[in-house]
N, CA and C of each residue as an Amber inpcrd file, in Angstrom:
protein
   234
 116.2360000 136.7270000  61.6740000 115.8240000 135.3600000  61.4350000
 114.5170000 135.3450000  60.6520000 114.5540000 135.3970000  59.2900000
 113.4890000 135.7470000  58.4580000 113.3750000 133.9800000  57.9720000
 112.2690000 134.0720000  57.0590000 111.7940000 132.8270000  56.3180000
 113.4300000 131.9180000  55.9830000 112.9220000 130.9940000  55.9700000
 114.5270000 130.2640000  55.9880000 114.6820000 128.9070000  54.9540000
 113.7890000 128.5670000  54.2830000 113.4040000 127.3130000  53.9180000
 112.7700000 128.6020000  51.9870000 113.0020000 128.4260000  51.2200000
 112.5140000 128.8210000  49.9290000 111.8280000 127.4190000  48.7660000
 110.7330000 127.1370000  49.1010000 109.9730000 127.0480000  48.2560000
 110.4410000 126.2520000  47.0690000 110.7150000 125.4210000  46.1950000
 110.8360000 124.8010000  44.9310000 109.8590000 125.3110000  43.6170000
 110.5710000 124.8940000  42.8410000 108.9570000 125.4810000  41.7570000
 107.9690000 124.5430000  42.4220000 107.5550000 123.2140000  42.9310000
 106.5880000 122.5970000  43.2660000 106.8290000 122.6840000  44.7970000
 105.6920000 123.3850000  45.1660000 105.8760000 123.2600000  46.6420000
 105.5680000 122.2890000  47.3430000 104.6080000 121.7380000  46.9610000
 104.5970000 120.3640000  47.1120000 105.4650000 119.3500000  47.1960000
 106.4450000 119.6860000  46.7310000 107.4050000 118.5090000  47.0610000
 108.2700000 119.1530000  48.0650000 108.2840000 120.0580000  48.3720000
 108.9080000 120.8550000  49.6710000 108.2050000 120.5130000  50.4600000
 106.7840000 120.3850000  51.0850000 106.6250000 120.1620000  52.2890000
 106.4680000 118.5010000  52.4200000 106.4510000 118.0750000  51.1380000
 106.9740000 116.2790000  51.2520000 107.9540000 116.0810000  51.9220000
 109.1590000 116.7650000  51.1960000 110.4950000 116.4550000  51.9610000
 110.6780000 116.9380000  53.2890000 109.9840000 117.9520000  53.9950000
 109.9120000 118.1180000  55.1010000 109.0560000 117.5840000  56.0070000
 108.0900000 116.9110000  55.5650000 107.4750000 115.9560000  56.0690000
 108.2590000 114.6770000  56.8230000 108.8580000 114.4540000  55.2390000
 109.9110000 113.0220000  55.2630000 111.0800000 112.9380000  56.3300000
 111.8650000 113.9930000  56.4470000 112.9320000 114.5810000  57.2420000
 112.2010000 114.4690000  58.2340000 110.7810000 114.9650000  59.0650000
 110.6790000 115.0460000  60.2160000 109.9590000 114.0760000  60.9700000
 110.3300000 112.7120000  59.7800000 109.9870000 111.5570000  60.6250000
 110.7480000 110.8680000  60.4830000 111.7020000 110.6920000  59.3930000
 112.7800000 110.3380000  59.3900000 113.2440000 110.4660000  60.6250000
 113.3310000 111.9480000  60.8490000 114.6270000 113.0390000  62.1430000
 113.9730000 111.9620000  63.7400000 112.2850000 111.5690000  63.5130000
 111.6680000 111.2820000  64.8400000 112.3290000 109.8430000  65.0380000
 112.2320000 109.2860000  63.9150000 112.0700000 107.6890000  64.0080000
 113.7360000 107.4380000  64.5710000 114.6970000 108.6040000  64.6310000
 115.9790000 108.1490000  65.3070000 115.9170000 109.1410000  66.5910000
 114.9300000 109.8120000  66.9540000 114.5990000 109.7380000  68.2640000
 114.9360000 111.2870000  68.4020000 115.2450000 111.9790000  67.2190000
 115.7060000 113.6630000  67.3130000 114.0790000 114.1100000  66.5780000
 113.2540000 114.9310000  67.3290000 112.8830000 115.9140000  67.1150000
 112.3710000 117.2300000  66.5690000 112.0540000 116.9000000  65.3950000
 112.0700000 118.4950000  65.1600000 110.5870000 119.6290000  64.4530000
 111.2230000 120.8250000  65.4200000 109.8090000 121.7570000  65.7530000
 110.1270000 122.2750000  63.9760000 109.2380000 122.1330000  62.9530000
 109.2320000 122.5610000  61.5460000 108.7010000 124.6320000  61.3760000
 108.2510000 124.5450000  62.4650000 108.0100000 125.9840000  62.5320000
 109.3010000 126.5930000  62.6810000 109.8290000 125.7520000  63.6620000
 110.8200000 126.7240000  64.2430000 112.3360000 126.6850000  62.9060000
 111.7850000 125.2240000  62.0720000 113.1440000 125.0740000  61.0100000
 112.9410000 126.1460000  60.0470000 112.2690000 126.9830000  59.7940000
 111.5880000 127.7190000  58.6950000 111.9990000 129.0640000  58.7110000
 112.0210000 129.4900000  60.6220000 112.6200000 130.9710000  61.2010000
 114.1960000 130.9480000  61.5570000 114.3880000 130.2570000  62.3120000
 115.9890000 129.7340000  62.7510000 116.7670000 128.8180000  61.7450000
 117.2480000 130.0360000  61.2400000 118.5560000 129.0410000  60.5670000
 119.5720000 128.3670000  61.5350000 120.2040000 128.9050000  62.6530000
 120.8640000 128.4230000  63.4770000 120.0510000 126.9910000  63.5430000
 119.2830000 126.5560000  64.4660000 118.5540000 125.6220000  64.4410000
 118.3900000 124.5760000  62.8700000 117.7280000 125.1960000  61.7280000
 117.8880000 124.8250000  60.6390000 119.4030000 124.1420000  60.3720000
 120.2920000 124.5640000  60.3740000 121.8690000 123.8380000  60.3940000
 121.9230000 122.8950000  61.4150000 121.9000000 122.6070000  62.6980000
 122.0850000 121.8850000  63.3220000 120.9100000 120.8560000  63.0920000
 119.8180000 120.6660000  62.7290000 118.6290000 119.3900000  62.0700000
 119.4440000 119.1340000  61.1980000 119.7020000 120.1030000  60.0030000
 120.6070000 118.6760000  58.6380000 122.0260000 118.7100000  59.0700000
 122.3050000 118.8800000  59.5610000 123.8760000 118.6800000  60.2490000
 123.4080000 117.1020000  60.7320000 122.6590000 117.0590000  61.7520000
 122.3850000 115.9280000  62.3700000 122.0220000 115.1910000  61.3150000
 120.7260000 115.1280000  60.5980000 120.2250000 114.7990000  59.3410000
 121.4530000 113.6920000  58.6430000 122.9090000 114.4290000  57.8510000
 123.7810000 114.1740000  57.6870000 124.4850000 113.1950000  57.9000000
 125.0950000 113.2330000  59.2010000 125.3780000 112.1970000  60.1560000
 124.5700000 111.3170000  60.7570000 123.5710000 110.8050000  60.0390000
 122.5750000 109.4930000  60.6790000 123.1160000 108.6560000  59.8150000
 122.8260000 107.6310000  60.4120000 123.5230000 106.0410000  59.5390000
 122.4020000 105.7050000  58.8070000 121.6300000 106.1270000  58.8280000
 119.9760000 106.0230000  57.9660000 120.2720000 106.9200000  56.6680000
 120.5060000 105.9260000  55.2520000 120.9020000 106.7950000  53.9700000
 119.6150000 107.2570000  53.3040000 118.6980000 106.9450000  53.8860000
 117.3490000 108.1090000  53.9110000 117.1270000 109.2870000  54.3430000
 117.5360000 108.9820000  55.7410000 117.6120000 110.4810000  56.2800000
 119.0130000 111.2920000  55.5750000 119.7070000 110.3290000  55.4900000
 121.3720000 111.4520000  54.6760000 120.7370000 112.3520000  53.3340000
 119.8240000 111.1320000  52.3660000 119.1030000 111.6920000  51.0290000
 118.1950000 112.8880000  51.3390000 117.5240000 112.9640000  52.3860000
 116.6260000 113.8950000  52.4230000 117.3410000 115.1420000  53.1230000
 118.2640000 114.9830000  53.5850000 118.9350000 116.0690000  54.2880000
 119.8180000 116.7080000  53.2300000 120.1870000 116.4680000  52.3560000
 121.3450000 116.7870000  50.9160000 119.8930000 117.2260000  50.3440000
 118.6300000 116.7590000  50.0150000 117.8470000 117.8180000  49.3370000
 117.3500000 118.9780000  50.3330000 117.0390000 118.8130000  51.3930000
 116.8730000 120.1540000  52.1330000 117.9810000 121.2840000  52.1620000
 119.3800000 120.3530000  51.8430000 120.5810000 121.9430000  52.2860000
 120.5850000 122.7090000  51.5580000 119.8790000 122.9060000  50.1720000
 120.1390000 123.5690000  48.8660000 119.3050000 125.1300000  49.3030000
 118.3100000 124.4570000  50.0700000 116.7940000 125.2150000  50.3160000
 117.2960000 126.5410000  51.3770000 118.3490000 126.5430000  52.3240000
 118.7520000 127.4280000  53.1620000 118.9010000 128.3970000  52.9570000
 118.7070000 129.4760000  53.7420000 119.5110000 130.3660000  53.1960000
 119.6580000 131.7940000  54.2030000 120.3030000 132.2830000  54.3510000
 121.0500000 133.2460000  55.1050000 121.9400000 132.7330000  56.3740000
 122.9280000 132.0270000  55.6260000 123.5230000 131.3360000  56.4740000
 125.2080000 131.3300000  56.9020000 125.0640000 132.8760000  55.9790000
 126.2650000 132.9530000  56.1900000 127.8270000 132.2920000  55.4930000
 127.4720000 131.6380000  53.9260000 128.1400000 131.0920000  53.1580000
 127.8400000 129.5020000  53.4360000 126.7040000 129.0150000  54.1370000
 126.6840000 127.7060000  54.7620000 125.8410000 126.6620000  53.6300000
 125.0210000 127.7740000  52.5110000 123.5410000 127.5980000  51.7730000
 124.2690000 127.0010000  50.2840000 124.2790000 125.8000000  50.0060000
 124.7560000 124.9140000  49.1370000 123.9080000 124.4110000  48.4250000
């Protein structure tokens, strides 16, 4: 379970969007530890899984730019 999350050419807009996602993820009442999204991909899949399936097309937008970012997932990293 190595680094899990890769960086954009602007990183800055990587920890925007993870910013965004993890208040997005709060404001529907899920949670999430960003340390732990970074080491655990397991974990990492199940946040934009959830992400995904919110009726909030904010949280859906920000979760479709985080899935690209995955990776060792076992053919899961899109």
């Amino acid at each position: 379970m190595g680094m899990l999350l890769t960086p954009p050419p602007d990183e800055d807009d990587c920890v925007l969007e993870l910013v965004d996602f993890k208040w997005l993820m709060a404001g529907r009442g899920w949670h999430i530890d960003v340390s732990r999204l970074h080491r655990d991909s397991a974990y990492a899949v199940q946040c934009i899984e959830r992400g995904l399936q919110s009726d909030l097309p904010l949280l859906r937008e920000r979760s479709v730019q985080l899935r690209p970012m995955i990776h060792g997932l076992g053919g899961e990293s899109q």
